[in-house]
N, C-alpha and C positions, 0 to 999 in steps of 0.2 A: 307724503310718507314722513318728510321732518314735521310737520304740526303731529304726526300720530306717535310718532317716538316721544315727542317733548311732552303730549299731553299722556301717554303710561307713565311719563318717569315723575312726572308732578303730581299722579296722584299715588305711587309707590311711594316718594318724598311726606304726599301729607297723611295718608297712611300710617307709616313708620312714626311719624310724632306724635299722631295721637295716641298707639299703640306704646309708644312710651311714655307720653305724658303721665297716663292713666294707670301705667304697669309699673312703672318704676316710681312713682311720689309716695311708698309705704316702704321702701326696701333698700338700708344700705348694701343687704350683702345679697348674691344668690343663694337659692334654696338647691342647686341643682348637684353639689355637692352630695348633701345628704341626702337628695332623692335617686340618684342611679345608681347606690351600691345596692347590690340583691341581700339576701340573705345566706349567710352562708346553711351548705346543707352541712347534714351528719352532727350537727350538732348532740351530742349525747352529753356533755359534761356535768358533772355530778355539784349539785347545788348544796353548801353547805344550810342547812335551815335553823341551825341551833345557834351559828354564831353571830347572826345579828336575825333572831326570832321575828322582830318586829318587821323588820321589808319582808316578809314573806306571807307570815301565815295570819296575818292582823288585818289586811287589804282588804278581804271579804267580810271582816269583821264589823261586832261592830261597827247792650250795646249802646253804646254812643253812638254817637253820627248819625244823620238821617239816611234814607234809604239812598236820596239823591247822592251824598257826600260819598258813602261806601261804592254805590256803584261805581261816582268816579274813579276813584283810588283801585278800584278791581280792572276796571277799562284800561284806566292808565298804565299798571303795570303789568297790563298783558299785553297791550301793545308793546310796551318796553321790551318785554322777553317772548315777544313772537305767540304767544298762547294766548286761544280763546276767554273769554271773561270766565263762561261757565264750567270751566275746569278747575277754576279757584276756590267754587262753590263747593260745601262739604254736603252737599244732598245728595249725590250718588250715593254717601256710604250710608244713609238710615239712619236708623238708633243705633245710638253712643253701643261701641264691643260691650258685648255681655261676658266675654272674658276679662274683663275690668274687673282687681280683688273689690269685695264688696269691705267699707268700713264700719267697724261696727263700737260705737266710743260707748263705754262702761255712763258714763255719764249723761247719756239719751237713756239707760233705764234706772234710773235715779241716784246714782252714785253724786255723794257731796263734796269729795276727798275735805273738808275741812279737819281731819286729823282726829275728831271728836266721832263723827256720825257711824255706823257698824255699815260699812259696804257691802255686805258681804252677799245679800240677798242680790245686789245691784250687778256682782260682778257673774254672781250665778247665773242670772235671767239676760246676760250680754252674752258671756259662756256658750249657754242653750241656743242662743239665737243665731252666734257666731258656726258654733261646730255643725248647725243645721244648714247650714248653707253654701252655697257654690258659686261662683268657682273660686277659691283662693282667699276664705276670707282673712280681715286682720281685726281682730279685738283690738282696741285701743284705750292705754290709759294715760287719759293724759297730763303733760309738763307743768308743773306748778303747782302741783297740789298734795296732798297730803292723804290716804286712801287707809283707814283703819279698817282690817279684816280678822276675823275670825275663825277655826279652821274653816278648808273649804278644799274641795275635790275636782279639777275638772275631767269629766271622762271624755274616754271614746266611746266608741269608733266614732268621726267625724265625717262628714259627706263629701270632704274635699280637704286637702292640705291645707293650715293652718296655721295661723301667726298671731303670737301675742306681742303684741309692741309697746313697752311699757317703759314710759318718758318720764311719769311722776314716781313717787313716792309711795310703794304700801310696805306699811308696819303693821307686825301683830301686836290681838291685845297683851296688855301687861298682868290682864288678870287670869290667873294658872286657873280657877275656879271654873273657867269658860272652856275648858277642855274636860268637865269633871262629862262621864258617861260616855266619852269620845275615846277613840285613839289618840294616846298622849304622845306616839310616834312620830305625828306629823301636823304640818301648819297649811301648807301648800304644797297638794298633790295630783302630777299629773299620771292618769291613770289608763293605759292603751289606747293612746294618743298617737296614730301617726302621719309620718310626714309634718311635724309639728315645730314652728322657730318660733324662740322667746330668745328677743331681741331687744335694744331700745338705750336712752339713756341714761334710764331709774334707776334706784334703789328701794332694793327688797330688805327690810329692818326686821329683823327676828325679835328685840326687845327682850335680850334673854337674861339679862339682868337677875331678874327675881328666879329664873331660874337656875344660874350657878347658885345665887345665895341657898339654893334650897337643896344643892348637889351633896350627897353623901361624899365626893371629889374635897370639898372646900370646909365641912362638919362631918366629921367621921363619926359624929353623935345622931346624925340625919340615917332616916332608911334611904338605901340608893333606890329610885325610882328613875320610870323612861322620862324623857323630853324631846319636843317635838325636832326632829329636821327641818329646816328651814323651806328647802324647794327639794322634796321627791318626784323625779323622774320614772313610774314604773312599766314597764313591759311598753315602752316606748320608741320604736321602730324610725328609722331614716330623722335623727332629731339634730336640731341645730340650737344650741344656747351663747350668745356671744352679746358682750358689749354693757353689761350689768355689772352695778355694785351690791353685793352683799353682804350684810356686816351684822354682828351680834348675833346670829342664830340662838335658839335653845341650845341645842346641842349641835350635830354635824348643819353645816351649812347645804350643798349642794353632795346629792346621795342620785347614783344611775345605779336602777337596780333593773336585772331582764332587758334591761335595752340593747340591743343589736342598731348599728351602723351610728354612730353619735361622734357629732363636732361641738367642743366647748373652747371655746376662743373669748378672749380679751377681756376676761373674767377680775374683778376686782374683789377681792375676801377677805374683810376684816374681822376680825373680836382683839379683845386684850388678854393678853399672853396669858393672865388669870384664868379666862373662862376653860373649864373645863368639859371634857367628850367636845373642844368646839373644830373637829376636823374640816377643813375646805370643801375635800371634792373628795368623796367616798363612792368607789366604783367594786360592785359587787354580780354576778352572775351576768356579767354586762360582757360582749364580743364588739370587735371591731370601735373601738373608741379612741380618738385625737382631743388630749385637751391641748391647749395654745398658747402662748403669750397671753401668759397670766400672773398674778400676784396675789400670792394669799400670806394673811400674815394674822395666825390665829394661839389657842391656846392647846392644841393637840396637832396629829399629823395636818400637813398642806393637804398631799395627796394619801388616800388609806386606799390599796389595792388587795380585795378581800377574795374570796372564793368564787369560783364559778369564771373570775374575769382571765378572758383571753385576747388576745391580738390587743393591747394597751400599746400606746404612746406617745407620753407626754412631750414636751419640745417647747423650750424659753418660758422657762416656771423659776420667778424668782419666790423664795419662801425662806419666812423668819421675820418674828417669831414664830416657835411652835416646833413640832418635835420629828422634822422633818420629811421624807417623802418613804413612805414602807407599802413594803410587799406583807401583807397581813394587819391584823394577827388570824393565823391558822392556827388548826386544828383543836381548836376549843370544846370543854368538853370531850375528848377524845372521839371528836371527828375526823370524819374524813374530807379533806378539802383539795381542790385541786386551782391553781395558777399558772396561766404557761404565755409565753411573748409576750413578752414586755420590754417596753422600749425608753427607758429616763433620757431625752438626749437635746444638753445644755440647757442647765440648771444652775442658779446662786440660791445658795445659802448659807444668811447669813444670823449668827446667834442664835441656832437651834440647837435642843439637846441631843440629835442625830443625825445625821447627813442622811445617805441612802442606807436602808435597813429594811434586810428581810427578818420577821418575828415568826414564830411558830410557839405554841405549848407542847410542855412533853404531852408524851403519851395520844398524841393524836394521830392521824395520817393522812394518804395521800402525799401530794408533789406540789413544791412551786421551781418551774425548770424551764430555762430558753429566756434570758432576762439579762439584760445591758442596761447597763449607766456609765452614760460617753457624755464627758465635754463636761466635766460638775467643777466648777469652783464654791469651795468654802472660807467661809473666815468667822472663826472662834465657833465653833462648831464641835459639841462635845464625841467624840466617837463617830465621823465622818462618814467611817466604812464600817457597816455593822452587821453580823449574820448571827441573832440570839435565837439558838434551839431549845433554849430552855426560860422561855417567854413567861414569867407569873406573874399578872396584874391582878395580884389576889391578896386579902386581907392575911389569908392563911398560906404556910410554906407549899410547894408545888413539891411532890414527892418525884422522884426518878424514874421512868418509867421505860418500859421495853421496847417501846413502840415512837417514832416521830415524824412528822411530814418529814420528805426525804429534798433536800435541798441540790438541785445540779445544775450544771452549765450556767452560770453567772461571771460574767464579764464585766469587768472593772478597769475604764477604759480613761486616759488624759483627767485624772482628776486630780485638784490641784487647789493648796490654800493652807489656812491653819487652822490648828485644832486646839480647843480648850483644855484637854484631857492629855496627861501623858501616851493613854493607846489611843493614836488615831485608826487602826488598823484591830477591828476586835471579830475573830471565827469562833464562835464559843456552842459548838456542835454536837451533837449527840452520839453517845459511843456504839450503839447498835443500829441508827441511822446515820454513816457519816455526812459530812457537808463532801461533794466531789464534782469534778469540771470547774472548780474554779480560777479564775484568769485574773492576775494581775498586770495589767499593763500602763506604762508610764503614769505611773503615780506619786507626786512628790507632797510629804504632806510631813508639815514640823507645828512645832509648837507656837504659841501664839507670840511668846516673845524670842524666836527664830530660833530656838534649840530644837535639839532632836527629841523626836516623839518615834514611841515603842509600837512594834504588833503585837498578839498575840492569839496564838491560835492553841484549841483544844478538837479533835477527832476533825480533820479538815484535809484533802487531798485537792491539790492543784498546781498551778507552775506560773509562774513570771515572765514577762516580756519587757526589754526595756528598764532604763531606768526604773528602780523602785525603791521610794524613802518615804517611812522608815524600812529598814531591810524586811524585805517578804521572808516566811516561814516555810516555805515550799523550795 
């Protein structure tokens, strides 16, 4: 009876290791996160599709030892530990688990990464091969090299949950031409993709250079035209993106649009404060999303929270440069957009022309409502706390209008630093939609060379908790 216990528990023991060896050599993090939230039902929330046209309706578009030796060694130390030789032996278990992820290296279908060659067919025909396959596979790109791609789409539906593990280096081309008859929207896009990790060491180089230079943003002599997003996430279901650098995009870097249940964690985001539209993390008609312990530090918003997004929240996002972390812009073109739970909680920022700011245009509607910013430190930080109802990033004056998303329940919770601007404190709200539910709570916030800094509020209903500097309006 004790040889029969000792010989289940050795091969439960060697079991277990192979079953890790083979399972876990592709995966620092779990996937089991983003695979057990469901979807929520009742979802009806109304899509804005006019204020960023392009994520929406463009998709469709366009051995050693000798046998003698080994037996020893196996005899020996089963005698040692009381067990038979042949319980040592892995032949009872057959062939290697076929639950093993399959690897699938970009570079088995001719991928050069020499920085020159176009990858792009190579990453395609790994893609095809990768999403065709079960159980678990991982695409891989790998370390040290240098992958020039062109745009390029991966789809779904995939036959099994799916992981891009990308160690090297892909950059887009520098030549704008190469997107002429294409969607200029996008570079890399994943397309009803689920159960999907893109993970890894690398960096993703958007090479956006020639495309600020060509930005009506930077030549107001230039026509304003699209540029591509760097990594679109669309209609992307139980998704995991953690552990990449991404730097220079065209324009937005990392865009979830349609996605339900999404983790982004340990995200790295660069441009230079220069580039222009070069937003981080653009989260639009997207539910249920955790971004993480992340760093973005670009030439527009860190974080841009646009229409359709519900249940948001972010947590240890330091950002700066760049024009800090917003709720919009809504109601463009005099839509109708809707935003509701959102959660900003501890955040730095530092040298941004905003702190946390909800935007809206006149004249639009709909709701952005149920939304906290807890635990913010700034420093030099133009306008900290900002609520502008009367949003015009327009060449031409924005007239007054009857109509404006209706802003409520915003909570403004320990936030704390200095501010570049005599208002650190600015409700600049609309007189037939006011700003109401608003919450000031312990908020200490002076100038940058330690004097007092102003609030000021227009058409704004709400109350104070706590300490509040400069003096709250309410």
């Amino acid at each position: 009876m004790e040889r029969q216990r000792s010989s289940s528990y050795l091969r439960t023991l060697l079991f277990a290791l192979c079953v890790s060896s083979c399972c876990c050599s592709f995966f620092g993090d779990s996937h089991e996160e983003a695979t057990s939230a469901a979807r929520p039902s009742g979802s009806n929330y109304y899509y804005n599709m006019g204020g960023y046209p392009s994520y929406f309706g463009t998709i469709g578009e366009v051995g050693g030892g000798g046998a003698g030796g080994q037996g020893l060694m196996e005899t020996d130390f089963a005698a040692a530990m009381g067990f038979e030789s042949e319980i040592l032996s892995l032949e009872g278990f057959g062939a290697p688990d076929s639950s093993c992820p399959k690897a699938v290296s970009v570079d088995d279908y001719g991928a050069k990464g020499d920085g020159t060659t176009d990858d792009t067919k190579a990453f395609q025909t790994a893609w095809a091969k990768a999403c065709s396959s079960s159980p678990a596979p991982v695409m891989v790109v790998p370390a040290n090299k240098n992958y020039l791609l062109k745009q390029i789409t991966f789809s779904g539906p995939c036959k099994s949950s799916i992981t891009l593990k990308i160690d090297g280096t892909i950059h887009a081309s520098s030549n704008i031409n190469d997107w002429d008859g294409l969607n200029r929207r996008h570079w890399i896009l994943f397309q009803k993709v689920a159960n999907l990790t893109v993970q890894g060491s690398g960096t993703i180089n958007g090479n956006g250079e020639i495309w600020w230079e060509n930005s009506c943003k930077r030549d107001k002599s230039k026509p304003c035209k699209p540029a591509p997003t760097a990594m679109t996430f669309y209609s992307c279901n139980n998704l995991m993106v953690s552990n990449l650098r991404i730097k220079d995009s065209q324009q937005i870097h990392v865009s979830f649009e349609r996605c339900v249940n999404v983790q982004a964690s340990n995200l790295m985001i660069t441009a230079p404060e220069s580039s222009p539209n070069t937003d981080g993390i653009h989260v639009t008609a997207t539910q249920n999303i955790r971004i993480m312990n992340s760093v973005i530090r670009t030439g527009d918003d860190c974080i841009s929270i646009v229409s359709g997004a519900r249940n948001v929240k972010a947590t240890d996002i330091t950002c700066g440069p760049g024009h800090g972390i917003s709720i919009g812009s809504l109601g463009d073109g005099k839509q109708e957009d809707h935003v509701s739970d959102v959660v900003v909680d501890g955040a730095k920022l530092t040298g941004t022309t905003n702190g946390v700011r909800i935007k809206t245009w006149v004249g639009g509607s709909g709701n952005a409502k149920n939304i906290q910013f807890l635990n913010i430190a700034v420093s030099n930080v133009t306008y900290p706390i900002i609520i502008d109802q009367d949003y015009c990033d327009s060449n031409k004056p924005c007239p007054e209008q009857g109509s404006a998303v209706e802003v409520s329940n915003v909570v403004y919770k320990n936030i704390k630093g200095t501010s570049a601007s005599d208002v650190a404190i600015k409700f600049d709200c609309s007189k037939s939609v006011p700003c109401h539910g608003i919450v000031l709570q312990d908020v200490n916030l002076v100038r940058d060379e330690g004097e007092a800094a102003k609030t000021e509020c227009r058409n704004v209903i709400g109350s104070s908790r706590g300490q509040i500097a400069p003096p709250s309006c309410f």
